[in-house]
N, C-alpha and C positions, 0 to 999 in steps of 0.2 A: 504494500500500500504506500501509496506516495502522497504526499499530505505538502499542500500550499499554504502557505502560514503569513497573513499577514497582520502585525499586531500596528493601530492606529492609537497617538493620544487625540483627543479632541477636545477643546477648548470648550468651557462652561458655555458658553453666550450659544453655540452650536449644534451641542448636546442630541437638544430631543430633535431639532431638523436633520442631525446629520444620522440618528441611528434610523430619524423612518426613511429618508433615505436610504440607507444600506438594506434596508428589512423590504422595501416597497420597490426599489427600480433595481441599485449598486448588484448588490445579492442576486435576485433574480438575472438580470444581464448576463455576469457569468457563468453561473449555471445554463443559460441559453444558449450559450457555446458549444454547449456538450461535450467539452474536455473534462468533464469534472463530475462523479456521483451524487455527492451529498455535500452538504457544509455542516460547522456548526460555530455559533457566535459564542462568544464567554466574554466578560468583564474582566479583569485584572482583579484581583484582592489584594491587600497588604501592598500599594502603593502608595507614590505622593501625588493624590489626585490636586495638589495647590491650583495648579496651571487647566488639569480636569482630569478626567477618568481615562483608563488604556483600556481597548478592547481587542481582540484577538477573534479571526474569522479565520475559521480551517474549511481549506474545500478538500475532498478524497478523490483519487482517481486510481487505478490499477496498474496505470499505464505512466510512463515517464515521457514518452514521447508524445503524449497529450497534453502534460504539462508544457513542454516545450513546445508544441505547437499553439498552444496559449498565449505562453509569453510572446511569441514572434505574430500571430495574427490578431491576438485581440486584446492582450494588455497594455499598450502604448493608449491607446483611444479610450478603452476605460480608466484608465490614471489620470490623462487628461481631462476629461468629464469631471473626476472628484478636485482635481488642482480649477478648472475654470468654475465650479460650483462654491467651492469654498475658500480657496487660494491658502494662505499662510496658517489657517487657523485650525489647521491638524497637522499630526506628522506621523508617518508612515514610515515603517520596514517592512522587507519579507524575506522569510527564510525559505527555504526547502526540505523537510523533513524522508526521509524513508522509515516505515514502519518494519522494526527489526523482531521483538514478540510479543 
């Protein structure tokens, strides 16, 4: 299992626009791709939410070459979409995980 991991902060003022965005269009888009089976959203705990809360969005896929054809046809355009929608007031990583047992 190949797991896409990206963990966002989001700034207070942003909050509740930017999670029903992720839940109502962000999320959904991806998954519309059909590189990816399932997701799942989680909250950070035991952080310094001062600046705001971290959230963590895992998609699953089986395949790594569907990861990769992800990244190259359709993550530029969706990154783009969340940086013109919100600009400076989150910030974003992503990992790459493989599920080993």
């Amino acid at each position: 299992m190949i797991v896409y991991n990206i963990t966002t902060k989001v700034r207070w003022e942003i909050l509740e626009a930017w999670l029903e965005w992720q839940l109502e269009e962000q999320i959904p888009a991806i998954l519309a791709t059909g590189m990816f089976d399932k997701h799942q959203l989680y909250r950070l705990l035991e952080q310094d939410e001062e600046e705001g809360p971290t959230f963590v969005i895992q998609f699953f896929t089986s395949s790594l070459d569907s990861y990769q054809q992800f990244v190259i046809e359709f993550a530029p355009a969706l990154q783009q979409a969340g940086w013109e929608k919100w600009g400076d007031r989150f910030i974003s990583f992503r990992t790459l995980m493989e599920l080993v047992h």
